[in-house]
C-alpha positions in Angstrom: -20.2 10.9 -2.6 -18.4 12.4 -5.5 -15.4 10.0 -6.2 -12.1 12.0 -6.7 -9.3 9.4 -7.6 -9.9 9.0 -11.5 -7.2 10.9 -14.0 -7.0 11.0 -17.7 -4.2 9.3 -19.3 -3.3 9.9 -22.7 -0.4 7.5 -24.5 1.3 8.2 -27.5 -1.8 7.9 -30.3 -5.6 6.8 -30.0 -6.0 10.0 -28.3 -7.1 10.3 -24.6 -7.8 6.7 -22.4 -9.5 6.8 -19.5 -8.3 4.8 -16.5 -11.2 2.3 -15.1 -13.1 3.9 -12.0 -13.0 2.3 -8.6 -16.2 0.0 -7.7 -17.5 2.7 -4.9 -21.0 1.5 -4.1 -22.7 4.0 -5.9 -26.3 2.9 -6.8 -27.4 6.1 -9.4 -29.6 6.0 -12.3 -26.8 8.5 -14.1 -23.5 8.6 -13.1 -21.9 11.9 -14.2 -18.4 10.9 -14.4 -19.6 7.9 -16.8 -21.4 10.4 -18.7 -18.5 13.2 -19.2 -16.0 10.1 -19.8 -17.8 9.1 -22.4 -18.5 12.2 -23.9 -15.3 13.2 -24.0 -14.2 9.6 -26.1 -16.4 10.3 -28.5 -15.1 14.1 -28.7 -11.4 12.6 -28.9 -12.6 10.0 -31.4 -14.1 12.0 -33.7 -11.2 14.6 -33.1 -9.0 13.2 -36.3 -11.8 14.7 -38.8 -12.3 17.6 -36.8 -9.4 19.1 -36.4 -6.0 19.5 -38.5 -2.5 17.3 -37.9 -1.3 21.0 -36.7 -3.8 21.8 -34.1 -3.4 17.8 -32.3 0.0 18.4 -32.8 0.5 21.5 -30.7 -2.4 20.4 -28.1 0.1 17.1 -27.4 -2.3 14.6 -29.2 1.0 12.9 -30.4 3.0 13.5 -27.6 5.1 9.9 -25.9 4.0 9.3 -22.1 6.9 7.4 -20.9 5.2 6.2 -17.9 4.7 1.9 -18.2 5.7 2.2 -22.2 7.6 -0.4 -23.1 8.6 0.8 -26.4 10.7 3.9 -24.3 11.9 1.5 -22.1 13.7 -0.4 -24.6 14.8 2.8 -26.4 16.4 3.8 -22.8 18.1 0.2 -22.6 19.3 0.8 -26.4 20.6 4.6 -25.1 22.2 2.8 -22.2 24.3 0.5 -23.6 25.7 3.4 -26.6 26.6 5.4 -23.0 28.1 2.2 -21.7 30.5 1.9 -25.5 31.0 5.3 -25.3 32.8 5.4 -21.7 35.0 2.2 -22.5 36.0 2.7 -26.8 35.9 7.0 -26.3 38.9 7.1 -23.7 41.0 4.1 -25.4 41.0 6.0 -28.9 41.6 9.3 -27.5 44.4 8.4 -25.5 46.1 5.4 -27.7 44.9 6.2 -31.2 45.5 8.7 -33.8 43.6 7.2 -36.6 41.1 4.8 -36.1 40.3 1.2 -37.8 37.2 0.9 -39.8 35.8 -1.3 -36.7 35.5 1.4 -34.3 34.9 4.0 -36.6 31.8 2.5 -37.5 31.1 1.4 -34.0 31.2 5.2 -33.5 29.3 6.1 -36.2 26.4 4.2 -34.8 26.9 5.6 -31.9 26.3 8.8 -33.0 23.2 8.2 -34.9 21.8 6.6 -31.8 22.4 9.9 -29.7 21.6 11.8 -32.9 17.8 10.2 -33.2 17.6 10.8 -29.1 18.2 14.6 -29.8 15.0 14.2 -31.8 13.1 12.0 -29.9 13.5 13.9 -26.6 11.4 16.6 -28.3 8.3 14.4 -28.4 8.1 13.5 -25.0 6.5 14.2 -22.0 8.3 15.3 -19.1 7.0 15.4 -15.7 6.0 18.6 -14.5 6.9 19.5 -10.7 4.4 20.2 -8.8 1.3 18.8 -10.4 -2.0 17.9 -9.7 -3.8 14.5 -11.3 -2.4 15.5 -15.0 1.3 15.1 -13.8 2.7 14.8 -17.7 3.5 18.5 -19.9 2.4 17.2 -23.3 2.3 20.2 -25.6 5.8 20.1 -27.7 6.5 24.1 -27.5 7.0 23.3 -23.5 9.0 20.3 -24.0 11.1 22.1 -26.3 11.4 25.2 -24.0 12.4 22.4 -21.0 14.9 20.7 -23.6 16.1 23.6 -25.6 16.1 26.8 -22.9 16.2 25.4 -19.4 19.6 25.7 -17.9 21.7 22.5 -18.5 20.8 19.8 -15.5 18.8 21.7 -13.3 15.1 20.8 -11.9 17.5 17.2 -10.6 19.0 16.9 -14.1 16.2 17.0 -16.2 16.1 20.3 -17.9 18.4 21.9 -20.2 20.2 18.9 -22.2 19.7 19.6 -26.0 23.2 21.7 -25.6 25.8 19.2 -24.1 23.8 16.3 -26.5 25.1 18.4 -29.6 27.9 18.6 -28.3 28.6 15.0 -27.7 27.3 14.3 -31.7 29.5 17.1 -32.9 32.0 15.9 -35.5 35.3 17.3 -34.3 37.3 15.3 -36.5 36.5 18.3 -39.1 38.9 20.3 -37.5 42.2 17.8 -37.4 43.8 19.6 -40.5 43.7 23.3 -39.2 46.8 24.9 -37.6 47.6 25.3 -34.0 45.4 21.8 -33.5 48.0 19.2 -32.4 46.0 17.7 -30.1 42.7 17.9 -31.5 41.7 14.4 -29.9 41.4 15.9 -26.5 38.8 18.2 -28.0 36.5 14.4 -28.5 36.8 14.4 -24.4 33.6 16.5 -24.4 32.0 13.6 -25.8 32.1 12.1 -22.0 29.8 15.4 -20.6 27.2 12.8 -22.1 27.7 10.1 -19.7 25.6 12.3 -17.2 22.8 11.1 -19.6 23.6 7.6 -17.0 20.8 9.2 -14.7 18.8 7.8 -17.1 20.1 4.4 -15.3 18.3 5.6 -12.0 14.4 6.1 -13.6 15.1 2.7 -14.9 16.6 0.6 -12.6 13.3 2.5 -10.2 10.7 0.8 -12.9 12.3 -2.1 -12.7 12.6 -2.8 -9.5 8.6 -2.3 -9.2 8.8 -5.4 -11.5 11.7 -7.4 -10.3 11.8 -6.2 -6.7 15.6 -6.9 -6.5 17.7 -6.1 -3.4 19.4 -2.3 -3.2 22.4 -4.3 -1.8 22.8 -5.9 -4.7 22.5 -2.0 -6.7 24.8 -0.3 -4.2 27.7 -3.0 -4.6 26.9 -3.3 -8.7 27.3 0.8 -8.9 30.3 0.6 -6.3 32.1 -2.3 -8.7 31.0 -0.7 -12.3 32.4 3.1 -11.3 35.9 1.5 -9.7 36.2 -0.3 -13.2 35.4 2.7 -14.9 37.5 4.9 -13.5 40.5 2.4 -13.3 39.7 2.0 -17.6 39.7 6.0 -17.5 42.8 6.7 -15.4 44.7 3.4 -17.2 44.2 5.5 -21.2 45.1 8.5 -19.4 48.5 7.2 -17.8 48.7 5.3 -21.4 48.4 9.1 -23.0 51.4 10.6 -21.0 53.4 7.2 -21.6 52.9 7.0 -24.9 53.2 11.0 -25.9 55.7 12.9 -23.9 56.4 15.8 -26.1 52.5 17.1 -25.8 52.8 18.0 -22.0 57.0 18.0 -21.4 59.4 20.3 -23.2 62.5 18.3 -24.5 66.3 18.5 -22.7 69.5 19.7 -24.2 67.5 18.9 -27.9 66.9 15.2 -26.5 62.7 14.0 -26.8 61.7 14.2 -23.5 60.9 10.0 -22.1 58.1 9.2 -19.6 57.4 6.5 -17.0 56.7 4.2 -19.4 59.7 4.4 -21.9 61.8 3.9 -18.2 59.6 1.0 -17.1 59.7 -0.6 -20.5 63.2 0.4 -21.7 61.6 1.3 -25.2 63.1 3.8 -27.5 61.6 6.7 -28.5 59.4 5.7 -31.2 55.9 6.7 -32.4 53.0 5.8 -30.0 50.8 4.0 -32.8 54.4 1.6 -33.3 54.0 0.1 -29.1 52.4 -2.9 -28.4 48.9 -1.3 -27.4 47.7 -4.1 -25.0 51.3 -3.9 -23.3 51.1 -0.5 -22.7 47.4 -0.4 -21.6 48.1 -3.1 -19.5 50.9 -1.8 -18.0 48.9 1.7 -17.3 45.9 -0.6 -15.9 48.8 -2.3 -14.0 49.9 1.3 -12.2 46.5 2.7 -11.7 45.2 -1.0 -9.7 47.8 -0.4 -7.3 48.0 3.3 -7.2 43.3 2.7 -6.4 44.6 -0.2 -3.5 46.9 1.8 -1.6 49.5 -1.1 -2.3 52.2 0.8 -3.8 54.9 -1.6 -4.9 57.6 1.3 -6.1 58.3 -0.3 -9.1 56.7 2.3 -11.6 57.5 6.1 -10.9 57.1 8.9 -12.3 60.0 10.5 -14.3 59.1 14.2 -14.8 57.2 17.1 -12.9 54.4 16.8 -15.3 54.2 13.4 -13.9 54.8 13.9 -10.5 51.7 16.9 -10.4 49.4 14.4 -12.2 50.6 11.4 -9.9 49.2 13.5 -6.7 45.8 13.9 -8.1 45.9 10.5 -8.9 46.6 9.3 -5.6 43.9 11.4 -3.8 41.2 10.6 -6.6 41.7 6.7 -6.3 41.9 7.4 -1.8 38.6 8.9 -1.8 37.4 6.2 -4.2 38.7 3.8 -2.7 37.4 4.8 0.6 33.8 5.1 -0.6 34.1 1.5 -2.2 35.2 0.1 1.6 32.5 1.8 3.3 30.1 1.2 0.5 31.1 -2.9 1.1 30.9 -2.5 4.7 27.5 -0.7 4.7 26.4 -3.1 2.7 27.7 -6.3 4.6 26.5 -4.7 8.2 22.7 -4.2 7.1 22.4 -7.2 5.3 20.7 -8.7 8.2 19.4 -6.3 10.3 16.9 -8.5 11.9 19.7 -11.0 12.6 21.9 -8.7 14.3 19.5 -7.6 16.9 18.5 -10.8 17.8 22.0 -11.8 18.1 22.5 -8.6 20.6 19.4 -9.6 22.5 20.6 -12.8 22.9 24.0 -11.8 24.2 22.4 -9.4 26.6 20.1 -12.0 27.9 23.1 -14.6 28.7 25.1 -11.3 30.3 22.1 -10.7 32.7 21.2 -14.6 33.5 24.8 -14.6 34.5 25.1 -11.7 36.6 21.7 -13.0 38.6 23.1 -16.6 38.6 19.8 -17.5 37.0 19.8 -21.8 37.1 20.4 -23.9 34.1 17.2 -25.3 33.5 15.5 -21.8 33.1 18.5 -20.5 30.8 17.6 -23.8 28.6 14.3 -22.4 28.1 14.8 -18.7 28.1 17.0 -19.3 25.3 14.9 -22.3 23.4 12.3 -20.0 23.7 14.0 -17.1 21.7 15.3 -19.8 19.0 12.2 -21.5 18.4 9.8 -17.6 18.2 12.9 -16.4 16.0 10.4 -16.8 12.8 7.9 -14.4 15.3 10.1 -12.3 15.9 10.9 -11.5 12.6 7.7 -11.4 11.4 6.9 -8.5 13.8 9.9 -6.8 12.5 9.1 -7.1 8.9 5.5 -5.7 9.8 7.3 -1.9 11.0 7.8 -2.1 6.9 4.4 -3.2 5.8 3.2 -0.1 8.0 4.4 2.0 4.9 1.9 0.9 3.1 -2.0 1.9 3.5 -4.5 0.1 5.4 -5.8 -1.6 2.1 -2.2 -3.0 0.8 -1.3 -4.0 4.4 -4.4 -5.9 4.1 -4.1 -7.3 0.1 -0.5 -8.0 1.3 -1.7 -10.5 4.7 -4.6 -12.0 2.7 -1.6 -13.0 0.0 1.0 -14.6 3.0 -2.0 -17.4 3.6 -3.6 -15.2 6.8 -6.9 -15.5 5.3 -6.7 -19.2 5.7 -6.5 -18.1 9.3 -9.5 -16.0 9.1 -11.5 -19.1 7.5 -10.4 -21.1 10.3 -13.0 -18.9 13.0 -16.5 -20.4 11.7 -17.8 -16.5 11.9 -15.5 -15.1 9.4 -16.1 -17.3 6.8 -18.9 -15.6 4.6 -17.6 -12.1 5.4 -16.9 -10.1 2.2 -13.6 -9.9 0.9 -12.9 -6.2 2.0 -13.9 -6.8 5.3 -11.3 -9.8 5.4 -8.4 -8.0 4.6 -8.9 -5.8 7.4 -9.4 -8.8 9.8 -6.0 -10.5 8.3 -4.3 -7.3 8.4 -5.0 -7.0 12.7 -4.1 -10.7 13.2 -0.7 -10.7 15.4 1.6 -13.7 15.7 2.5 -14.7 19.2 4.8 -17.9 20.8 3.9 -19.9 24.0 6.8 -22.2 25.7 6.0 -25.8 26.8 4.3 -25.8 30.2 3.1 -21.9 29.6 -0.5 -20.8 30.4 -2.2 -19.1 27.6 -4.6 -17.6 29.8 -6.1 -14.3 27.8 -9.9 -14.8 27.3 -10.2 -11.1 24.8 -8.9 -12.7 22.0 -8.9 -15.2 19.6 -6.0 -17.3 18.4 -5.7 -19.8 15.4 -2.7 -22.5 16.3 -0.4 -22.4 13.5 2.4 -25.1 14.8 3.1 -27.1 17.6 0.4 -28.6 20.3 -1.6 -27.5 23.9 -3.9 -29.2 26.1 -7.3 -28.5 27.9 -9.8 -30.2 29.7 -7.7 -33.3 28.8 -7.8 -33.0 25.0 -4.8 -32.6 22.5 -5.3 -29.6 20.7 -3.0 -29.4 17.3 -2.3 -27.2 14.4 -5.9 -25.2 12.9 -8.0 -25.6 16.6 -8.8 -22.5 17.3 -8.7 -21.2 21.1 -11.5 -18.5 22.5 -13.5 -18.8 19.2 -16.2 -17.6 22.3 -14.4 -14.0 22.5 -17.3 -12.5 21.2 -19.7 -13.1 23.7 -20.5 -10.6 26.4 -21.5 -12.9 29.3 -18.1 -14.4 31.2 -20.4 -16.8 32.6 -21.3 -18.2 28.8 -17.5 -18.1 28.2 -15.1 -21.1 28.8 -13.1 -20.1 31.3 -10.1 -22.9 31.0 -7.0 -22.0 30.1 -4.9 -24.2 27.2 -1.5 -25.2 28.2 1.1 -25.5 25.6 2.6 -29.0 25.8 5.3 -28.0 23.1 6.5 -24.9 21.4 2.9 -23.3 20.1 3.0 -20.3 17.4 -0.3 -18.9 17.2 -2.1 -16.1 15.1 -4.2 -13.9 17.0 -6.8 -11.3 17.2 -8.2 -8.8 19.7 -11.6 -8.0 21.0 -10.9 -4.5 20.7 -9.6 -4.5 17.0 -12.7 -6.7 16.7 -15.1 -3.5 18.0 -13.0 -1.0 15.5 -13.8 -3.0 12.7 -17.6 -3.0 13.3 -17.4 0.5 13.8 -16.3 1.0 10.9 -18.0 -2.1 9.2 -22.0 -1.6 10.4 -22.8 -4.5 7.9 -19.8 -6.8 9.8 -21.2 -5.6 13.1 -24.9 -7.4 12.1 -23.2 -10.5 11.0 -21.5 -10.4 13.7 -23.9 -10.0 16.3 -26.4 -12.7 14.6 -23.1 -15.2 15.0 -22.9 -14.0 18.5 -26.9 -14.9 19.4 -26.2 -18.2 17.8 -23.5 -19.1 20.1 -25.0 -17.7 23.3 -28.0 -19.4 22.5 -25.8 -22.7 22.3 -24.0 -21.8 25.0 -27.4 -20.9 26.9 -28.8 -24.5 26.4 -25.2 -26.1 27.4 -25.3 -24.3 30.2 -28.5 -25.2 31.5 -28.3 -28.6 30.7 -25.5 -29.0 32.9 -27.2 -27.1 36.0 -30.0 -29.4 35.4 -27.9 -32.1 35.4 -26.2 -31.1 38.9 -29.4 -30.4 40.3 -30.6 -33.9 39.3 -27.5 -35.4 41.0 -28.0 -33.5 44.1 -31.8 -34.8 44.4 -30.8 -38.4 43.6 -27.9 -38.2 46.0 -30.4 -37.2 48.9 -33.1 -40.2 48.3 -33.2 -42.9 50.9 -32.3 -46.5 50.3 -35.3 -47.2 51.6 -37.3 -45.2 48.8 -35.3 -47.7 46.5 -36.1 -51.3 47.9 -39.4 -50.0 50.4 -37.7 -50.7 53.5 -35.0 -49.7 55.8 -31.2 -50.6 55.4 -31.4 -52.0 59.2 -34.0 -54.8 57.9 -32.6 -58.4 58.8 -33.8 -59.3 55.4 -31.7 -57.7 53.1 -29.2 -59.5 50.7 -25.4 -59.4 50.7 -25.6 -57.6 47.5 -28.2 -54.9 48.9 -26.3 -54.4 52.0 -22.8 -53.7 49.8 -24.8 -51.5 47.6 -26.5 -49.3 50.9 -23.0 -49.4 52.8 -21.5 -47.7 49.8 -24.0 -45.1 49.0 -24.1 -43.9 53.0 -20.4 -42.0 52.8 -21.4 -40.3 49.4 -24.6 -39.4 51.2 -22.6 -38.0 53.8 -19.6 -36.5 51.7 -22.6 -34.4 49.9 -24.4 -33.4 53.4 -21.1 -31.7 54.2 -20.4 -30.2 51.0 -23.7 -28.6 51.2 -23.0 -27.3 54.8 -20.0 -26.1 53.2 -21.8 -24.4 50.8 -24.2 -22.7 52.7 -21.5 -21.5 55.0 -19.3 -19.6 52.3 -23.2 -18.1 50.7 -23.7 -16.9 53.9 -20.7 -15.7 54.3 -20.6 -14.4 50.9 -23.9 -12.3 52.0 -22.2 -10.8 55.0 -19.4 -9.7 52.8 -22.1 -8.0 50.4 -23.3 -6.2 53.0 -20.6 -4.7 54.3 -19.7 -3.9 50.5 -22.6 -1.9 50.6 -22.2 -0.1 54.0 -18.8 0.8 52.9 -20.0 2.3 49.9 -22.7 4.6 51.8 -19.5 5.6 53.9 -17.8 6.7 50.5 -20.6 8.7 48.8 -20.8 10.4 52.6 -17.3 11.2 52.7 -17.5 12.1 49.2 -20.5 14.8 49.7 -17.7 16.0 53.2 -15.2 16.4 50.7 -17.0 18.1 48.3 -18.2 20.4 51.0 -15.1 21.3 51.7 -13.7 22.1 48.1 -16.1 24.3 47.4 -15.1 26.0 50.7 -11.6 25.9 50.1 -12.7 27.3 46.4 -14.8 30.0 48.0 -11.7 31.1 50.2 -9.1 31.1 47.5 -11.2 33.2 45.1 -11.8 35.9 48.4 -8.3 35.6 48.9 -7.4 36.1 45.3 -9.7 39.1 45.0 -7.7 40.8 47.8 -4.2 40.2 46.4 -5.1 41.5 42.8 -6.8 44.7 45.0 -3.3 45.0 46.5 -1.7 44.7 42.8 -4.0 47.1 41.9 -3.2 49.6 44.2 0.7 48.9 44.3 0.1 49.9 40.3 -1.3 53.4 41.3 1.3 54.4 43.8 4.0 53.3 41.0 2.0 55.7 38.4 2.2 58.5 40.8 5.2 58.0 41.8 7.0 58.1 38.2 4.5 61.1 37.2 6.4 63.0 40.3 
């Protein structure tokens, strides 16, 4: 057994680490993957004197796996939130500012140098490669720079190809405000925004996380859904802001007059410079337009005044309808699978009360149809929450039962308690919860079944919450089995398992199958001696039931000189006496009858294996005829073939 499921790791310094192999069993005096693992740390660790700063540099010994490093994580955070200032301060100072206050220009500057030391970083770190095989990480620089530097820009799912829309995001256009033929130089800065496709950084992220945090995709879905309606409203609000505030870029002026804009005619402002408005007016007023414009509401209170305008108002309006329509359906999704679980039952329920209708089922029994459903709700959902766990593999659905408390189950059935742990997460995994109504027979004798909550009865004891039912499942003997069936005296959840998952495991488990015959003697032994102790027992009654008063007190119950006492005594002992002469009459009637029906069991079965040997008889006749029969027809074929040939040769 060669084991397969090791790979070499190698983080950003200390050279190559290897990941700890799996405990398989293996009993070798020299394991060779121990040997070449440690042959090759003491290669990589004397690797620094051997080799030049050059040579571990191109063969990735430096490289940044960003695969659980924390130090990238926080550098993608960091990354995040510059992407996050960029899309909110970028589009205000394009649209509403011509020079900027020593605040934001600062603000941007950092910016920059944040996106400016990402440039760099993104050249010493690993990407994945498609593909792969157990080394999934490209390490050597001169391919990270070729996937960086030469791809073609967000290709292989936006990975590739983004060293040429990062410069251009870092580029300093302000160097070219003074040159002529630039009057709107500030729309050139809108390039800066190819960057926020750098968000799908957001996804890898919010993926890592989640392995942490596990928190619900609902809660994603209606976060992105709420975070790309604000941005676009803060987008389409500095662009509105734009036209409102600067006319003259887009509209030529009338009769010599400055042309005015929706805003000048909704604010009744003269025609002043755009720095000289009341900025959080004028943004609100453009956030204002664009809210009801993205709602459909449409008061008619702000128009616009132009055909400039009136061109960009239609593109508004169908951008902010299909937004606004993928935010409704996103909520709706969102609110309709919420409880999926809940929604079927509720439709199960429904059709159950439409069907007890329509058959004019009684009250009583719709009481109990539908207590039952309420009370096994928790079942029920369980068994639907186990279609998911079946993603998982055989060892995590196990890991995964043995953590939600079935092993205490398991512990529960006096033969699974010194079973190893590996063989226990099987057994907890093939456990299956049922639900028994009050006054229901739990009558199965293949399985075994742990009571988790409420109460049953048998053989006149109260059985409660850990007894376990058919612990005696193993045995092969019906006869050493007990044969009564509990009866649930309130609403009883148990956790069972089957005889046949039972077998799989001990196929698979020779070890298990040992212990698990040794537990089996042990309780047919027990049940051996129980069993006959109690036919010894019978027989003893039977023999004391047939002696004779008279073998008691050495003389006959007629004798004249018997007391009152002995009398009372021999009066009541005659009917018994006589109650167990017909009882064994009774008994050697239905033995003999019994025999008679054994008999005819038999001659009925030498009548079968007669008529079987007729029938057979008669197949191979049948066979024998069919084959003559099929010989003749292919003949005919045969022939019909030839006079064709001829036939077409004429």
């Amino acid at each position: 057994v060669q084991p397969t499921d090791y790979r070499l790791l190698c983080p950003q310094r200390g050279g190559p680490m290897y990941s700890q192999l799996p405990n398989y069993g293996l009993e070798q005096e020299e394991d060779p993957v121990a040997s070449y693992r440690d042959l090759r740390a003491s290669e990589v660790n004397d690797a620094p004197h051997k080799r030049s700063f050059c040579s571990l540099w191109k063969a990735g010994y430096y490289t940044i796996i960003p695969e659980d490093n924390l130090m990238v994580d926080i550098w993608d955070v960091l990354v995040i939130v510059a992407l996050f200032a960029t899309a909110i301060e970028l589009p205000f100072e394009i649209a509403l500012l011509r020079n900027l206050p020593p605040g934001l220009y600062y603000s941007d500057k950092a910016i920059d140098i944040v996106f400016t030391l990402d440039i760099f970083l993104n050249f010493n770190i690993a990407f994945a490669r498609p593909h792969s095989g157990q080394d999934i990480w490209e390490r050597r620089p001169l391919r990270i720079a070729q996937h960086y530097v030469l791809s073609v820009p967000f290709t292989e799912n936006l990975t590739a190809g983004w060293f040429w829309p990062d410069v251009l995001t870092v580029f300093p256009w302000e160097i070219f405000r003074d040159l002529p033929n630039m009057k709107s130089v500030r729309l050139v800065r809108v390039l800066r925004l190819v960057r926020m496709l750098r968000l799908m950084r957001v996804i890898k992220l919010f993926k890592r996380w989640h392995m942490h945090s596990g928190f619900s995709f609902a809660l994603i879905k209606i976060a992105t859904t709420a975070v790309t309606t604000m941005f676009l409203l803060h987008w389409l609000s500095c662009f509105w802001a734009h036209l409102g505030i600067y006319p003259e870029y887009y509209s030529p002026s009338v009769n010599g007059k400055a042309p005015t804009s929706w805003l000048h005619r909704h604010l009744k402002l003269d025609d002043v410079e755009g720095e000289d408005h009341d900025l959080f007016k004028v943004y609100s007023t453009s956030l204002y337009l664009c809210t009801v414009v993205l709602t459909t509401v449409g008061f008619g209170d702000i128009v616009p005044v132009n055909d400039v305008e009136v061109i960009l108002m239609i593109l508004t309006i169908i951008l902010s309808g299909i937004t606004w329509s993928w935010v409704v359906a996103s909520v709706v999704d969102v609110m309709t699978n919420m409880d999926i679980f809940g929604t079927q039952f509720n439709q199960i329920m429904d059709d159950l009360n439409g069907l007890m209708s329509s058959h004019g089922v009684n009250r009583s029994l719709r009481y109990r149809i539908r207590s039952h459903l309420h009370e096994s709700y928790s079942v029920f959902r369980r068994r639907h929450n186990q279609k998911a766990i079946h993603w998982l593999s055989d060892g995590l659905q196990g890991e995964l039962a043995i953590q939600s408390g079935v092993d205490k189950v398991c512990d529960k059935i006096w033969y699974f308690n010194a079973v190893p742990m590996h063989i226990k997460v099987e057994l907890a995994d093939d456990f299956r919860p049922e639900v028994f109504s009050p006054g229901e027979l739990i009558g199965k004798q293949e399985k075994a079944s742990v009571i988790i909550r409420g109460s049953c009865v048998r053989k006149g004891r109260i059985l409660t919450r850990d007894y376990v039912v058919g612990a005696d499942f193993i045995l092969a003997s019906e006869w050493l089995r007990d044969a009564s069936c509990p009866r649930a005296l309130t609403f009883c959840e148990m956790m069972s398992i089957h005889r046949e998952v039972l077998r799989e495991v001990c196929y698979r488990h020779p070890e298990f199958d040992r212990h698990l015959r040794r537990a089996q003697v042990r309780l047919a032994v027990w049940r051996g001696f129980v069993f006959a102790a109690k036919e010894k027992a019978s027989k003893g009654a039977r023999r004391s039931s047939q002696w004779d008063s008279s073998a008691v007190f050495g003389r006959t119950i007629t004798d004249k000189g018997l007391s009152e006492s002995e009398r009372g005594w021999a009066d009541s002992v005659a009917p018994n006496r006589e109650a167990k002469r017909k009882q064994d009459e009774t008994m050697s009637k239905f033995a003999s009858e019994m025999q008679g029906i054994k008999l005819a069991l038999a001659e009925a079965m030498v009548d079968t294996k007669k008529n079987h040997q007729v029938f057979e008889t008669r197949l191979e006749e049948m066979n024998e005829g069919f084959t003559e029969r099929f010989a003749a027809v292919e003949d005919s074929l045969h022939r019909v073939e030839e006079l064709l040939t001829t036939h077409l040769k004429r």
